[in-house]
DOKEVO-64179 format. One record per residue (C-alpha): residue number from 1; residue in three letters; x, y, z. Coordinates in steps of 0.05 Angstrom, whole numbers, always signed. Example, Ala and Ser with C-alpha at 12.3 -4.5 7.8 and 13.67 -1.06 7.14 Angstrom:
# DOKEVO-64179
site num: 1 | residu: ALA | east: +246 | north: -90 | up: +156;
site num: 2 | residu: SER | east: +273 | north: -21 | up: +143;
//
This chain:
# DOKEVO-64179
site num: 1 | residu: UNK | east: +0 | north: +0 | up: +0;
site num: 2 | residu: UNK | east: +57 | north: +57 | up: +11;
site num: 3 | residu: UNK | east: +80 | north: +30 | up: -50;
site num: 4 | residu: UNK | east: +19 | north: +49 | up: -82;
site num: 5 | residu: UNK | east: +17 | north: +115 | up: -40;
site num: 6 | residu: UNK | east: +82 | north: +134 | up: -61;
site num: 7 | residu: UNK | east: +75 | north: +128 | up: -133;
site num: 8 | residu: UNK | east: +10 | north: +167 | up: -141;
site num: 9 | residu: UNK | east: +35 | north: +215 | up: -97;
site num: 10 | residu: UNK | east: +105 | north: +214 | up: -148;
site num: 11 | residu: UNK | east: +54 | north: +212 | up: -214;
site num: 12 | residu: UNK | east: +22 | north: +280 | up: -175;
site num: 13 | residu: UNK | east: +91 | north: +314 | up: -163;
site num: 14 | residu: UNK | east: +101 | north: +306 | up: -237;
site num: 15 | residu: UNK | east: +38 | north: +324 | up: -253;
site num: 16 | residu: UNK | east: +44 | north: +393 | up: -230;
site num: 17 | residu: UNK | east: +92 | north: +427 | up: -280;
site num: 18 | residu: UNK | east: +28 | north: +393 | up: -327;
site num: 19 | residu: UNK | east: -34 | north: +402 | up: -298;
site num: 20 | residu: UNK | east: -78 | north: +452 | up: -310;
site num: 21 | residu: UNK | east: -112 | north: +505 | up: -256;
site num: 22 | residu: UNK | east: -151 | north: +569 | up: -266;
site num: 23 | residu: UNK | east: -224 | north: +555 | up: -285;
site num: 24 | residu: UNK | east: -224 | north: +474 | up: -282;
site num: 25 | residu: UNK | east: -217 | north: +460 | up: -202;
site num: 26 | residu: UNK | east: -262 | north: +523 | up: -170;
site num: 27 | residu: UNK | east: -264 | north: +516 | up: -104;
site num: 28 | residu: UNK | east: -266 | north: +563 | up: -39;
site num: 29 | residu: UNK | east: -236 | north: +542 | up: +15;
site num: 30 | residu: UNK | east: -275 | north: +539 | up: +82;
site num: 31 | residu: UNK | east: -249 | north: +563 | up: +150;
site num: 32 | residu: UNK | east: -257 | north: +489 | up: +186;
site num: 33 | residu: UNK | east: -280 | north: +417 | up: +188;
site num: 34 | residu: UNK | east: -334 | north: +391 | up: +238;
site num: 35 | residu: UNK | east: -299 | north: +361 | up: +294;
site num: 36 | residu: UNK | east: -326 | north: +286 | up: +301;
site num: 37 | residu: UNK | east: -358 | north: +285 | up: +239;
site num: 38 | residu: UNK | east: -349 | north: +282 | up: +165;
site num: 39 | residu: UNK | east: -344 | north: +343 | up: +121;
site num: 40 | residu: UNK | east: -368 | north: +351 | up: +56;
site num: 41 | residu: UNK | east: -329 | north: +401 | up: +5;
site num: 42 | residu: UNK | east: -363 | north: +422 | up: -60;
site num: 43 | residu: UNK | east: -329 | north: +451 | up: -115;
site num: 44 | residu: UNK | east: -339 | north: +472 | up: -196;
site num: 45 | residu: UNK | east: -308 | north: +421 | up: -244;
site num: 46 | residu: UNK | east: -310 | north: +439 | up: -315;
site num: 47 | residu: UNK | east: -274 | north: +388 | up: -341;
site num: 48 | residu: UNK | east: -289 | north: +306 | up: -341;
site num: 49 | residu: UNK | east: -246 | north: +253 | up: -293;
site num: 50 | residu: UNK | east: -231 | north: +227 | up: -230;
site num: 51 | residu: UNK | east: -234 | north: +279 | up: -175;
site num: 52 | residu: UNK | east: -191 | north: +266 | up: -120;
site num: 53 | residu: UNK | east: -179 | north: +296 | up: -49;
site num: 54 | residu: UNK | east: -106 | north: +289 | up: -19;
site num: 55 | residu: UNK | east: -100 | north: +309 | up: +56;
site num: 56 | residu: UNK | east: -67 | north: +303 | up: +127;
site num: 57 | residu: UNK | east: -54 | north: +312 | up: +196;
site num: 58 | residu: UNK | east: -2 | north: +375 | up: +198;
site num: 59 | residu: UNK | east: +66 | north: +357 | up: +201;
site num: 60 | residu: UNK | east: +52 | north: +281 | up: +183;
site num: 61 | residu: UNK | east: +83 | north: +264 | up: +120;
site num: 62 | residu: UNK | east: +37 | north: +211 | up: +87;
site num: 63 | residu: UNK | east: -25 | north: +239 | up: +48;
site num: 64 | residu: UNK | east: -84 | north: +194 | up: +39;
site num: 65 | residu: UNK | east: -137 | north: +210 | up: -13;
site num: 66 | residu: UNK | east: -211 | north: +199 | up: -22;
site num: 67 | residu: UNK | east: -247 | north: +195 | up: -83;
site num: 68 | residu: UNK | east: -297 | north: +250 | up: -94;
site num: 69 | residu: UNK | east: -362 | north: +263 | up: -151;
site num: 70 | residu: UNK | east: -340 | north: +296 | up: -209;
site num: 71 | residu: UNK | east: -408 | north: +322 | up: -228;
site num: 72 | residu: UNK | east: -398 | north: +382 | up: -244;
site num: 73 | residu: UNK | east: -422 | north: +453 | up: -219;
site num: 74 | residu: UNK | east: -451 | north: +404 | up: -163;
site num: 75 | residu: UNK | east: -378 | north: +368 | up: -147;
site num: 76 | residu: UNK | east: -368 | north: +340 | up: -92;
site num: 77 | residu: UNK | east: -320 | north: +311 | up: -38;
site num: 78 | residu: UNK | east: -335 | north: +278 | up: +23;
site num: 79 | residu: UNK | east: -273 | north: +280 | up: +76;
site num: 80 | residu: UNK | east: -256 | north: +225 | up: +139;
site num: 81 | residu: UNK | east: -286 | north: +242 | up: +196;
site num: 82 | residu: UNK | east: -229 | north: +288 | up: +244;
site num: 83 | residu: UNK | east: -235 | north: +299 | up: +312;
site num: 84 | residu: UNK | east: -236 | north: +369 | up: +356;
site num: 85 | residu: UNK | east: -171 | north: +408 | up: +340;
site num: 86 | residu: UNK | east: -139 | north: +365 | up: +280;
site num: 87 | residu: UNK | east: -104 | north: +407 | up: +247;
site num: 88 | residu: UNK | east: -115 | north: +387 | up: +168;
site num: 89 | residu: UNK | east: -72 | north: +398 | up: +103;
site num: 90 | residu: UNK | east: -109 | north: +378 | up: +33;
site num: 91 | residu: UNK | east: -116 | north: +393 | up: -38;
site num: 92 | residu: UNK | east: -156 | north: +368 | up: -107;
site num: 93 | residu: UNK | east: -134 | north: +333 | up: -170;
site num: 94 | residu: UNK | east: -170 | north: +320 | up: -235;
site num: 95 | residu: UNK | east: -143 | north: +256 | up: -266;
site num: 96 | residu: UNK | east: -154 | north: +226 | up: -335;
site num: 97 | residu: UNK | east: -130 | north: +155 | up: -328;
site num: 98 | residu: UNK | east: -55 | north: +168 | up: -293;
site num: 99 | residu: UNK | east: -53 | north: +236 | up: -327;
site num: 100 | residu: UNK | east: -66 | north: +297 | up: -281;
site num: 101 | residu: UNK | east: -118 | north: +337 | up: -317;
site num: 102 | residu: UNK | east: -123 | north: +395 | up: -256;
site num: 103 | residu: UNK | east: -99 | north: +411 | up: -195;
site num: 104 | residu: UNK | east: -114 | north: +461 | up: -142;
site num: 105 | residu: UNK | east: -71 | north: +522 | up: -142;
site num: 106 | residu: UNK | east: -47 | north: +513 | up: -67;
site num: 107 | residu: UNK | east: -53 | north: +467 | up: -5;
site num: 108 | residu: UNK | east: -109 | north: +484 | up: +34;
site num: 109 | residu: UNK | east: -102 | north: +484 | up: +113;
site num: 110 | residu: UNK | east: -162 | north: +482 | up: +167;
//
């Protein structure tokens, strides 16, 4: 499995001097996650694939990723459940096959 992990998380490094932001991942960030429940992020994706959500404790150094609904306008994203005071990093990609299609412009901290 960190096998796995570590080459999508490779195939994602060198998908950033190649994917695509701007207008294809739309997404405002929001200001924290439920404690003790799961949170749901919706975002605008104008473009077709697999939409992904990377995240992680702060100051770990694994990511994990959940798979999200590309469905447009209407996307959506539907994150572990954290506890009271987890501090979380995380970001999108848009994949087409092993190709990264999008990517959000920054990592997003809550």
């Amino acid at each position: 499995m960190k096998r796995t992990l570590l080459a999508a998380i490779s195939l994602l490094i060198a998908g950033v001097a190649f994917g695509q932001t701007g207008n294809v991942l739309n997404y405002v960030p929001v200001g924290c996650f439920p404690g003790g429940d799961s949170a749901m992020l919706q975002l605008n994706v104008t473009q077709k694939g697999e939409l992904r959500a990377y995240f992680r404790h702060v100051n770990s150094t694994e990511w994990c990723s959940v798979i999200g609904n590309n469905e447009g306008p209407l996307s959506t994203v539907v994150m572990p459940k954290f506890e009271v005071g987890d501090e979380i990093e995380y970001f999108f990609v848009l994949l087409d096959g092993k190709r990264v299609v999008a990517k959000s412009p920054e990592i997003y901290r809550v």
